[in-house]
DRENDREN-159326 format. One record per residue (C-alpha): x, y, z; residue in three letters. Coordinates in pm, whole numbers, padded with zeros to 5 digits, always signed. Layout:
XYZALA...
***
This chain:
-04215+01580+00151UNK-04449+01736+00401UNK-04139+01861+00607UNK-03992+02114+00332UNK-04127+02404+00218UNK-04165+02377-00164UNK-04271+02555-00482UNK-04272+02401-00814UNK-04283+02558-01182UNK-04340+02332-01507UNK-04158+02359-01796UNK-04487+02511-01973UNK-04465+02787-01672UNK-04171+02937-01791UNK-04132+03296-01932UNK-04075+03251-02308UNK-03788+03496-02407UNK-03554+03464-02698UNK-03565+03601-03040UNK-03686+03277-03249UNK-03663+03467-03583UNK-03322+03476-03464UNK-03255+03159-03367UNK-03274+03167-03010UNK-03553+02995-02817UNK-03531+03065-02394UNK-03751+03047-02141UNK-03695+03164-01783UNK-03709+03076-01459UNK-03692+03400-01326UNK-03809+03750-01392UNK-03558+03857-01683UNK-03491+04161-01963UNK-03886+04202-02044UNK-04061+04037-01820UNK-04087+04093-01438UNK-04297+03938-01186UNK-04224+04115-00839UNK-04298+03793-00644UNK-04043+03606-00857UNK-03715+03760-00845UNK-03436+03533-00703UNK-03464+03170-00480UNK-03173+03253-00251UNK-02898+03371-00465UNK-02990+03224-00792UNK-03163+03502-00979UNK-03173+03322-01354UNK-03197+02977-01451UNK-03232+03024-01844UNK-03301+02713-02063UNK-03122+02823-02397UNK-03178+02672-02766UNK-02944+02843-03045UNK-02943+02739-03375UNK-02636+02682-03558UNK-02513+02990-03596UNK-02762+03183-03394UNK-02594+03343-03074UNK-02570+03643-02812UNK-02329+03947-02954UNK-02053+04091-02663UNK-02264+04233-02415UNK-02184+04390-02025UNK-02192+04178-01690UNK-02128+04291-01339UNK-02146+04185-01018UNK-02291+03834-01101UNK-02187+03492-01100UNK-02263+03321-01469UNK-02272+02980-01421UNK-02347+02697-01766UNK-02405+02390-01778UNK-02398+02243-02193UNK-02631+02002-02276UNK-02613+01913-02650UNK-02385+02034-02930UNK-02128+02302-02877UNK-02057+02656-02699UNK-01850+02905-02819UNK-01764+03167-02550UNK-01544+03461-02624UNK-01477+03775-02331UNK-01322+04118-02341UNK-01024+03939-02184UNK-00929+03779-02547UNK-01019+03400-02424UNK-01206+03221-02662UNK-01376+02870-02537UNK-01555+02607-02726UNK-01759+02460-02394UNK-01913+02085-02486UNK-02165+01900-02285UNK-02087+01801-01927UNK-01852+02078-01887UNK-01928+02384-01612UNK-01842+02733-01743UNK-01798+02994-01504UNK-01709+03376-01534UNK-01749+03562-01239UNK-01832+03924-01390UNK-01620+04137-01078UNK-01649+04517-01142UNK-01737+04433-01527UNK-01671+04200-01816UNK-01798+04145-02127UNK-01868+03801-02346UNK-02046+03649-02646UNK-02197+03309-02672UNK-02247+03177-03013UNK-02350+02847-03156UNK-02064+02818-03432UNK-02148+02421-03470UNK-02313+02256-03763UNK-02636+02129-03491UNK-02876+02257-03248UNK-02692+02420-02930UNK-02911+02399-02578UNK-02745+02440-02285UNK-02872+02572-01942UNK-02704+02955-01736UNK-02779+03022-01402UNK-02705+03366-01293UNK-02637+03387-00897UNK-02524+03661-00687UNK-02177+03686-00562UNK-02057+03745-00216UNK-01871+04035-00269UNK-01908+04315-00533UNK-01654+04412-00754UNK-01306+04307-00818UNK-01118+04138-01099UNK-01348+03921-01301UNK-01237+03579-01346UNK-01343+03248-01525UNK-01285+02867-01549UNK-01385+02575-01753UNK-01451+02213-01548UNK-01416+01951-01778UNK-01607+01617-01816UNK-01763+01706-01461UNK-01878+01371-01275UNK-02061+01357-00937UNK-01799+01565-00782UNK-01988+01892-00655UNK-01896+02182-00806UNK-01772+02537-00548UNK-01879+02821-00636UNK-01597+03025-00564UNK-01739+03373-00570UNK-02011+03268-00359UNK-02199+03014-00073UNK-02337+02797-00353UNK-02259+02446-00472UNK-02396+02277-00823UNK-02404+01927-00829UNK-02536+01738-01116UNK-02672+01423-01086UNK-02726+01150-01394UNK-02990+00854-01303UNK-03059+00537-01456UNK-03387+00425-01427UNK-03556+00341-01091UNK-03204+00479-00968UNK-03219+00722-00649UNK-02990+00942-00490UNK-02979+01189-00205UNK-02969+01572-00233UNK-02784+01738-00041UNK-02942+01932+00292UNK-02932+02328+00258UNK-03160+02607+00375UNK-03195+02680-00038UNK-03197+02397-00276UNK-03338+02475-00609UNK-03373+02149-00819UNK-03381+02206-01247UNK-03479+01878-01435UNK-03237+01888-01766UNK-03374+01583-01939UNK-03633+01267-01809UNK-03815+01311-01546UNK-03746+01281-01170UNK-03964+01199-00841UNK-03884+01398-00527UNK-03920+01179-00186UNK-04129+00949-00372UNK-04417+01233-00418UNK-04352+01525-00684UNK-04282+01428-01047UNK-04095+01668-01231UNK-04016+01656-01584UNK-03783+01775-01810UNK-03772+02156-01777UNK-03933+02146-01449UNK-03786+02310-01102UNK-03881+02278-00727UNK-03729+02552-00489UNK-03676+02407-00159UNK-03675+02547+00205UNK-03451+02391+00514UNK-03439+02093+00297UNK-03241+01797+00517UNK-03190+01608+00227UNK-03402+01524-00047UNK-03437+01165-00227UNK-03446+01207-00587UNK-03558+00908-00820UNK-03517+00876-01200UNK-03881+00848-01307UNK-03969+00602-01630UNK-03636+00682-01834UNK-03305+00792-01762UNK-03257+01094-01601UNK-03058+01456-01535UNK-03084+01660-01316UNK-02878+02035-01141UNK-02920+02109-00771UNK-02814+02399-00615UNK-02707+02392-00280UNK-02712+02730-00092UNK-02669+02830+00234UNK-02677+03245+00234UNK-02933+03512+00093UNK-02743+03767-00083UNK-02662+04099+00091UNK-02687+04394-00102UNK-02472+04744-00062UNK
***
């Protein structure tokens, strides 16, 4: 991979965030709510990338959005989403939620299951400010890549067997978040489970499921956001 400009941050180089007395355990990609780190802001136009454990029960009360792109991916057990527009969503793994936050919305996510809730958000910045917010559900969410529509992003998630490669796809941005096993980019960087490499002018990247079965979310973006 001596072609593509690269970073990489371990799982254990995450910002730990979260009220565990609470029952919610997150860590960060990203500077976010208390901590900031000036030179780690946004990749592109992904500004979050939030690895979130509730417990049952545990959850975030209704709480303002605007002018972002929400975008979360379910891992294990069950989301319950609620929003100021009276929708109320139970979001299960392999599903993509998305509410695009427009000139302001409002939404709770709560762990209303009898198990352990962890799913992953990514929180990406929109073409255009303001407007109607909106949201959808993708169900059961295969190899097909996923448009963002509020934005020059594509997620595309990728499950690998063992010793199983594919191809990433080529974008000036391509941030790479390991959900679960462990993966190894071009046949040179192992990342594991909570791991992420932000790519530059990436042509296309192999990716190779590492020891065990693994999952993985790739952005694909092709814009910087503009601001005002």
């Amino acid at each position: 991979m001596t072609h593509v400009q690269r970073s990489v941050q371990r799982a254990g180089e995450r910002f730990r965030g979260g009220d565990p007395d609470a029952g919610i355990e997150t860590w960060h990609a990203f500077s976010f709510s208390g901590f900031y780190d000036p030179d780690n802001v946004r990749f592109g136009p992904l500004a979050a990338c939030n690895e979130e454990r509730l417990a049952p029960g545990a959850g975030f009360a209704e709480h303002p959005h605007r002018d972002v792109e929400i975008v979360t991916w379910v891992v294990e057990g069950e989301l319950t989403h609620e929003d100021s527009t009276g929708r109320a969503v139970v979001v299960r793994p392999g599903d993509v939620q998305r509410l695009s936050a427009g000139a302001g919305a409002r939404h709770s996510e709560r762990n209303e299951g009898a198990v352990p809730l962890r799913f992953v958000q990514m929180w990406l910045t929109p073409s255009e400010y303001g407007g109607e917010p909106s949201y959808e559900v993708v169900r059961g969410v295969g190899d097909a890549p996923y448009a963002l529509a509020g934005g020059d992003a594509v997620l595309h998630v990728r499950r690998l067997r063992t010793g199983e490669r594919a191809v990433l796809p080529g974008a000036p941005w391509v941030y790479v978040h390991v959900v679960r096993g462990a993966v190894r980019l071009d046949g040179e960087l192992l990342l594991e489970a909570g791991g992420a490499a932000r790519l530059l002018d990436a042509p296309g990247v192999e990716a190779e499921a590492a020891g065990s079965d693994a999952e993985l979310l790739c952005w694909e973006m092709h814009a910087e956001p503009h601001f005002g």
